[in-house]
C-alpha positions as CSV (number, residue, x, y, z in Angstrom):
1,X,-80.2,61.1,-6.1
2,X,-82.5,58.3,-4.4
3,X,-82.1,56.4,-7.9
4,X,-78.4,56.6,-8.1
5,X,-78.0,55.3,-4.4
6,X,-80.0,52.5,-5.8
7,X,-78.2,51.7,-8.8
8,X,-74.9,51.6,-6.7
9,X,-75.8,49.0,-4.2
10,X,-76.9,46.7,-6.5
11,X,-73.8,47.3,-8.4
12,X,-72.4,46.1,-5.0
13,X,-74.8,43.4,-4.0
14,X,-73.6,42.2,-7.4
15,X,-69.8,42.3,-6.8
16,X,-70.5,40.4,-3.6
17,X,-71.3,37.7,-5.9
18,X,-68.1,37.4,-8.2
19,X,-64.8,35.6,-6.9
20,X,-62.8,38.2,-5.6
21,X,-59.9,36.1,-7.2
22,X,-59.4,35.5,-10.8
23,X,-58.1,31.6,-12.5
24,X,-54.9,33.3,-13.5
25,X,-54.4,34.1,-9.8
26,X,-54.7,30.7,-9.0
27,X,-51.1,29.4,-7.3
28,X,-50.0,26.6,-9.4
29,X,-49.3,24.1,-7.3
30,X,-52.9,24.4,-6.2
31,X,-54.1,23.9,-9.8
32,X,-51.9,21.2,-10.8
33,X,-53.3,19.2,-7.3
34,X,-57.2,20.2,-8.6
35,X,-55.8,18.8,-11.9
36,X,-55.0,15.4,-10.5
37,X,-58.4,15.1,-8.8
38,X,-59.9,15.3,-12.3
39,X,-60.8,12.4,-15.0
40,X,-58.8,12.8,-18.8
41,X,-62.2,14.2,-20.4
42,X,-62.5,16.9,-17.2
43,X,-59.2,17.8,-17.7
44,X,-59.1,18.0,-21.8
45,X,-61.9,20.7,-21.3
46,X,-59.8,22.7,-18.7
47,X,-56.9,23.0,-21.8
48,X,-59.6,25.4,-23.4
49,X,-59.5,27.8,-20.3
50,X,-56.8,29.6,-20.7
51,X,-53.5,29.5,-22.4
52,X,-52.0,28.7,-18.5
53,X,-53.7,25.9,-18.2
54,X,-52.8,24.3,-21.6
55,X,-49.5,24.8,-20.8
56,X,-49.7,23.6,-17.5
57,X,-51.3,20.3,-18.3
58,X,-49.0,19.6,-21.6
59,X,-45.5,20.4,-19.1
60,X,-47.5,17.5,-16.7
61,X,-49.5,15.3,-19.4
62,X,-46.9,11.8,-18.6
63,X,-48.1,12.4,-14.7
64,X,-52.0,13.5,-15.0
65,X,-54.6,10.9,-15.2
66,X,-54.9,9.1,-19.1
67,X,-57.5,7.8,-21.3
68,X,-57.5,3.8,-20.2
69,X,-57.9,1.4,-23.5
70,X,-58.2,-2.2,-23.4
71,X,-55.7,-4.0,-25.9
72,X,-53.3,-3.2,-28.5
73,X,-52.2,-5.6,-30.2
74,X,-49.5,-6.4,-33.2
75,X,-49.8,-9.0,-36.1
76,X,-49.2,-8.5,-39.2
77,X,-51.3,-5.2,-38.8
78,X,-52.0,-3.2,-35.6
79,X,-55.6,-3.6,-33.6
80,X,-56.8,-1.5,-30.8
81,X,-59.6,-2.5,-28.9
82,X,-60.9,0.0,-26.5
83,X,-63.3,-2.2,-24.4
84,X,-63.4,-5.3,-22.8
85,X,-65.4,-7.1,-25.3
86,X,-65.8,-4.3,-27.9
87,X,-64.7,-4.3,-31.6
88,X,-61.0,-4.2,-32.4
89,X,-59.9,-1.1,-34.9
90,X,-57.5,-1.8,-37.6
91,X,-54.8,1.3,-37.3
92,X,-52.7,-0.3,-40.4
93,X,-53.2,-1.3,-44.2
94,X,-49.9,-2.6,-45.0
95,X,-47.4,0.1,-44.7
96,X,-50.1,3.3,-44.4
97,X,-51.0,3.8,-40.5
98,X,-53.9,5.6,-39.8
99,X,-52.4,8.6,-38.0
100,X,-55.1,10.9,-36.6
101,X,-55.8,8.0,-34.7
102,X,-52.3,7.1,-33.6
103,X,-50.9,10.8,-32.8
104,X,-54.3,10.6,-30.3
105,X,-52.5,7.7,-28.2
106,X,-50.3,9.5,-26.0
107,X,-53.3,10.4,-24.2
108,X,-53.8,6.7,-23.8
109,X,-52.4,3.7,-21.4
110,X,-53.2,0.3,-22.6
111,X,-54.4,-2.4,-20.3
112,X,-52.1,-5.0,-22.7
113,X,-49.9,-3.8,-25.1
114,X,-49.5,-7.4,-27.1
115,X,-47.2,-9.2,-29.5
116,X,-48.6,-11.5,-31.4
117,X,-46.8,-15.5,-31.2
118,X,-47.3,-15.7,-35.2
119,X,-45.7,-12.2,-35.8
120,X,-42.0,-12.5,-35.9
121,X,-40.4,-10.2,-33.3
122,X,-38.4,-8.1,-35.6
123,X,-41.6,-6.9,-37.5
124,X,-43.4,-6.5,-33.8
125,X,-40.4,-4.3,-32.8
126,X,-40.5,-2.0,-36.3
127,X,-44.5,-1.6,-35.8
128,X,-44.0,-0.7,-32.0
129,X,-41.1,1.8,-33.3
130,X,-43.1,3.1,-35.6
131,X,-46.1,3.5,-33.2
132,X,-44.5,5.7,-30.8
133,X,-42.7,7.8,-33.0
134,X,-46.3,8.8,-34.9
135,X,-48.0,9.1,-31.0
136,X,-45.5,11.4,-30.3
137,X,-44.0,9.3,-27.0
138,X,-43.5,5.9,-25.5
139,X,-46.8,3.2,-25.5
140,X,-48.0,3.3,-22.5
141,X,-49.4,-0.1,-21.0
142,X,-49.6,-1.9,-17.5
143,X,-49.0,-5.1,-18.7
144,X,-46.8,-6.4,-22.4
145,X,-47.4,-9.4,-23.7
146,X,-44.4,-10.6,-25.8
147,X,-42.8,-13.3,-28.3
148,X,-39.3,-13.5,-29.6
149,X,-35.7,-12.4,-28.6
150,X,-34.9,-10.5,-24.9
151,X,-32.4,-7.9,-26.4
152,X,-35.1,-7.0,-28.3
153,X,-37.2,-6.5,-25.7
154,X,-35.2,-4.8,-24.1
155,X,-34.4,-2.0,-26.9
156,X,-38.4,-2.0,-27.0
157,X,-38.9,-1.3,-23.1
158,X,-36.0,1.5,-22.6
159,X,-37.0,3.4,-25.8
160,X,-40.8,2.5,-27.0
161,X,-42.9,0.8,-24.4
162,X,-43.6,2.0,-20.9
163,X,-45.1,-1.0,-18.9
164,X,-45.3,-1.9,-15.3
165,X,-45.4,-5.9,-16.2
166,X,-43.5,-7.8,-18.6
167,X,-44.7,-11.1,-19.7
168,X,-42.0,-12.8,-21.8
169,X,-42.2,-16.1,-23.8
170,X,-38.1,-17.4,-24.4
171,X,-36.6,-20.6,-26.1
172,X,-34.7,-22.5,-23.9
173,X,-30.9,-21.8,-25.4
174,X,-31.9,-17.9,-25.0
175,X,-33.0,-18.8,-21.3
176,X,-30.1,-20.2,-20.6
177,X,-27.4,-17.4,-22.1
178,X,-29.2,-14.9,-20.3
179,X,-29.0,-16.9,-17.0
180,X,-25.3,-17.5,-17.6
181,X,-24.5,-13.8,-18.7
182,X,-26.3,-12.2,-16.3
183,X,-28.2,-10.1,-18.6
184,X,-31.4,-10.0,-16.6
185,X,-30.3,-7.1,-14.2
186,X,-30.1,-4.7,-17.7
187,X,-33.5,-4.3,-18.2
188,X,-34.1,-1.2,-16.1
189,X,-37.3,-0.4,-13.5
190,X,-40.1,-0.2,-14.7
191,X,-40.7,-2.5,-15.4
192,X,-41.8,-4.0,-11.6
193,X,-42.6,-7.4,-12.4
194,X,-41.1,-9.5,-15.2
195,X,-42.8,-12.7,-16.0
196,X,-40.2,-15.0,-17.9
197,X,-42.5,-18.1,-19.8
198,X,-39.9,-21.0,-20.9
199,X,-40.9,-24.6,-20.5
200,X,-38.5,-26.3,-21.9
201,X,-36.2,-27.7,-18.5
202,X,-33.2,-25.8,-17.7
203,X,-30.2,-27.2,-16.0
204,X,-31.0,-26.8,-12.1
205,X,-27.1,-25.7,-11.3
206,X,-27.5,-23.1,-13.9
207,X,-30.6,-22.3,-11.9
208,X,-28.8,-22.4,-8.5
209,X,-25.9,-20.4,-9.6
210,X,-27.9,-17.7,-11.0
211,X,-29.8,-17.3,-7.2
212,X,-26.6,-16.9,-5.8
213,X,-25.2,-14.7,-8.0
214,X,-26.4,-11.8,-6.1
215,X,-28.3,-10.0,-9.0
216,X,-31.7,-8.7,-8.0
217,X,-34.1,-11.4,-9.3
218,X,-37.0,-10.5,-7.0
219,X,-38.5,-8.5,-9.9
220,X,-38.8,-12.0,-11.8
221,X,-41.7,-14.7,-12.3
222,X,-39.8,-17.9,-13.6
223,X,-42.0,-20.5,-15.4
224,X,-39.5,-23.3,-16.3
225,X,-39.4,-27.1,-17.2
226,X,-39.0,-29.2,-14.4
227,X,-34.9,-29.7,-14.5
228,X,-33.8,-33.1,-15.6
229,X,-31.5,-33.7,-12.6
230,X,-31.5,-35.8,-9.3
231,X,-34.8,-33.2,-7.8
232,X,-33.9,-34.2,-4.4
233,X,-30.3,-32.4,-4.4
234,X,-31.7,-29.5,-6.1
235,X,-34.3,-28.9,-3.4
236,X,-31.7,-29.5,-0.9
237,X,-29.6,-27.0,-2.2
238,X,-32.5,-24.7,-2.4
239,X,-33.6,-24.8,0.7
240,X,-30.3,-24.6,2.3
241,X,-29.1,-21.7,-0.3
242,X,-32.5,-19.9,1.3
243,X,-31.6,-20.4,4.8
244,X,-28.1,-19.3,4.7
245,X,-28.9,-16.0,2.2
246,X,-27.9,-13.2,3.8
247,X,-30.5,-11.3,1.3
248,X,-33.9,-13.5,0.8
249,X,-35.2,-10.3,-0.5
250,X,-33.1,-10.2,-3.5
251,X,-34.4,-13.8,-4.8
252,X,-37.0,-14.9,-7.0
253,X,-40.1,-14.3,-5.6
254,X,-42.3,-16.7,-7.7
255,X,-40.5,-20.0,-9.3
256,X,-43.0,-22.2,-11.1
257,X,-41.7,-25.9,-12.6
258,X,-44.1,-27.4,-14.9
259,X,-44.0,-31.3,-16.0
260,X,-45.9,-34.2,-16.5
261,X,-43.6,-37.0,-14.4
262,X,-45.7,-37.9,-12.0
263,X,-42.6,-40.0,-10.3
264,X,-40.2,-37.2,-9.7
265,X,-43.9,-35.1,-8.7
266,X,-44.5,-37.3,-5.8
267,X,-41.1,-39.0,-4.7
268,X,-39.6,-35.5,-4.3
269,X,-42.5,-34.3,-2.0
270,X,-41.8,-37.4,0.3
271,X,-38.0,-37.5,-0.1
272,X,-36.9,-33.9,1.0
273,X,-40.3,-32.9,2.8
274,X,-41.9,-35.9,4.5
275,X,-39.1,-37.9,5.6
276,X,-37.3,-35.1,8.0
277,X,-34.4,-33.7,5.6
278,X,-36.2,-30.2,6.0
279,X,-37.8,-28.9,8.8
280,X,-41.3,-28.1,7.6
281,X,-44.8,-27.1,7.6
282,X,-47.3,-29.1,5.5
283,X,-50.6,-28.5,4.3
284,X,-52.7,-30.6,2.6
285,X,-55.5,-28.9,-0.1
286,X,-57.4,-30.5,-2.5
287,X,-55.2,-31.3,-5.9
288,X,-52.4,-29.3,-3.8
289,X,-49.8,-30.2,-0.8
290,X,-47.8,-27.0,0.3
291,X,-44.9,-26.9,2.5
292,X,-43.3,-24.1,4.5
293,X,-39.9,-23.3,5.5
294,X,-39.6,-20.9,7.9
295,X,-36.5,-18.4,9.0
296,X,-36.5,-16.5,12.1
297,X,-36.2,-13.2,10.8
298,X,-39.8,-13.4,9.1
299,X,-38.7,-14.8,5.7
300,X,-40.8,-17.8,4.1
301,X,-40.0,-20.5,1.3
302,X,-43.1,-22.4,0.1
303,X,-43.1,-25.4,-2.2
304,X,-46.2,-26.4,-3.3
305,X,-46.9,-29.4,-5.8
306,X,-49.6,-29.6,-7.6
307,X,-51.9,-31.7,-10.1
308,X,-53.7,-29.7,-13.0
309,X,-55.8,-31.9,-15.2
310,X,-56.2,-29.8,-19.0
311,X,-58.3,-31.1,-22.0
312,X,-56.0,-31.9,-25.4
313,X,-57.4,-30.7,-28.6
314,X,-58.4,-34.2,-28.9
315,X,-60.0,-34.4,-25.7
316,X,-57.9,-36.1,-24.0
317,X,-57.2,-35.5,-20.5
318,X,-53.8,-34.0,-20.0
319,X,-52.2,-34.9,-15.9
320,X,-49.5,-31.9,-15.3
321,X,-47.4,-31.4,-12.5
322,X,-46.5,-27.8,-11.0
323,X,-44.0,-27.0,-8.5
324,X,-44.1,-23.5,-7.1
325,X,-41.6,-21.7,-5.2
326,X,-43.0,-18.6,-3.2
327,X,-40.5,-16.5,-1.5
328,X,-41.9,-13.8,0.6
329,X,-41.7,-11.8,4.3
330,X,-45.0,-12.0,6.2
C-alpha cells in the first residue's frame, strides 16, 4: 500500500514538471509573433516540429525574417556572392543553371541584385526571368543596380525583382522621353527610392516642366548634366517654382548637376545667391559653399556647389563641378 502511495506522487511530482499545454495548443497569432523574433536558421528548424508549423511559416515565408546574401550579379553568366569579400559562385554554364542552388533563393534577400554595364539589358532581363521562375518567386534585394532600357526595368521590377532602391543608368534621348511622357510615375512602390544616373545635360525647361507637372517625383535621385542654358534663369525659376509650390513634398528630393565649367560653377553661385536675387543662407565648407532657401512652413531648398578633384586613368587630375539640389522639411 505504502509503495503504491509512493509510486503515485512521483508520478505527480513528475507531471508538475511537464507544460500543462501542448505546441498544437499554441494560439497562432502567438506563434507567428515568436516566429518573427527568430533568425532564418531558428526558424528552418521550427518547420521540422510539426506539420502546423511548416504550414504556418510557408503561408508567412515573404514576411518572416530571410537568409541575407551579399551580391548577385548578371554578365554573361550569373554570380552570387554571399559575403562581403567572399568568393563569388558561378550559378550558370551557358544555358544550364545550377538549380538546387537557385530553387534555395527564395529564402534569400540580396544586399545588390546587379546588372552588369557590358551585359546587354535584354540578356540581363531573360537571366533575371529565368532566375525567379526556377526560385520559385520574385529576387529579393534592397538595392538593383541596372544598365539599359526603363520599360525594361520596369517589366523586371513589377514581375521579377523586389527591391527597395533602384539605381538606374539612362542615355540621354531615353531621359528625356520619359521626362516628356511622364512615364516615371508607372513604376509602382516599392520601390522607395529611385536613383536615375544620366550625365549627359538635359534641357533645363524640360527639367522645370517635369517639377511642375505635379507627378510624385520625391521618390527620385536625379544625377544629370549640368543644362546648357542661361543657369541663372533656371535657378531663378527654381527657386521661385519652390516658393510658390503648393506641394514641396511632391518634388525631387535630391537633384545632382555634374560638369566641369568652372565659369557657369562660380558665376551662378554669385549671380543668383550672392548678389541679393534670392534671399538666402550661405555656408562656406571646405571644397563646398551651400545656400539655403527657406519657407515658413518648414520647407528647405539647398544648393550646394561643389569641387571634386578625380585621377584620369592617365593620371591626370580631373576638376568637376557638382550642384546639388536638396529638398527636405526639417
Amino acid at each position: 500500500m505504502l509503495s503504491t502511495r509512493r509510486k503515485s506522487n512521483t508520478r505527480q511530482m513528475k507531471n508538475l514538471g511537464e507544460p500543462s499545454m501542448s505546441s498544437e495548443h499554441i494560439p497562432t497569432e502567438l506563434l507567428y509573433n515568436i516566429f518573427l523574433m527568430l533568425n532564418r536558421e531558428e526558424i528552418e528548424k521550427c518547420q521540422l516540429v510539426t506539420s502546423r508549423w511548416k504550414d504556418l511559416i510557408d503561408t508567412n515565408s515573404p514576411i518572416l525574417p530571410l537568409y541575407l546574401f551579399h551580391e548577385m550579379c548578371i554578365t554573361r553568366e550569373i554570380f552570387m556572392i554571399r559575403e562581403r569579400g567572399g568568393q563569388a559562385m558561378k550559378l550558370s554554364h551557358g544555358d544550364r543553371l545550377d538549380l538546387q542552388i537557385i530553387r534555395s533563393l527564395k529564402n534569400v534577400v540580396f544586399e545588390r541584385y546587379i546588372w552588369s554595364e557590358w551585359t546587354r539589358s535584354s540578356v540581363a532581363e531573360e537571366m533575371t526571368k529565368k532566375l525567379a521562375k526556377e526560385s520559385g518567386g520574385s529576387i529579393k534585394t534592397i538595392e538593383f543596380y541596372g544598365n539599359g532600357l526603363y520599360d525594361e526595368y520596369q517589366q523586371v521590377l513589377e514581375n521579377y525583382v523586389q527591391a527597395s532602391k533602384v539605381h538606374l543608368k539612362l542615355m540621354r534621348t531615353e531621359l528625356k522621353q520619359l521626362f516628356t511622357k511622364n512615364n516615371f510615375a508607372q513604376l509602382s512602390t516599392p520601390p522607395s527610392r529611385i536613383c536615375i544616373d544620366c550625365r549627359d545635360p538635359l534641357n533645363a525647361k524640360v527639367l522645370l516642366d517635369f517639377m511642375k507637372s505635379g507627378n510624385d517625383a520625391s521618390r527620385f535621385t536625379l544625377i544629370l548634366g549640368t543644362p546648357r542654358t542661361d543657369l541663372v534663369h533656371f535657378y531663378g525659376n527654381l527657386v521661385q517654382l519652390f516658393k510658390e509650390s503648393g506641394n514641396p513634398e511632391k518634388f525631387s528630393r535630391h537633384i545632382q548637376l555634374v560638369g566641369r565649367d568652372h565659369g557657369l560653377f562660380y558665376s551662378t553661385s554669385r549671380t543668383i545667391f550672392d548678389n541679393g536675387i534670392v534671399t538666402c543662407t550661405r555656408k562656406d565648407e571646405e571644397n563646398r559653399v551651400v545656400y539655403q532657401i527657406d519657407r515658413k512652413d518648414g520647407w528647405v531648398l539647398i544648393v550646394a556647389f561643389q569641387k571634386d578633384i578625380t585621377e584620369s586613368e592617365d593620371e591626370d587630375l580631373i576638376m568637376n563641378y557638382k550642384i546639388e539640389l536638396i529638398v527636405l522639411k526639417k
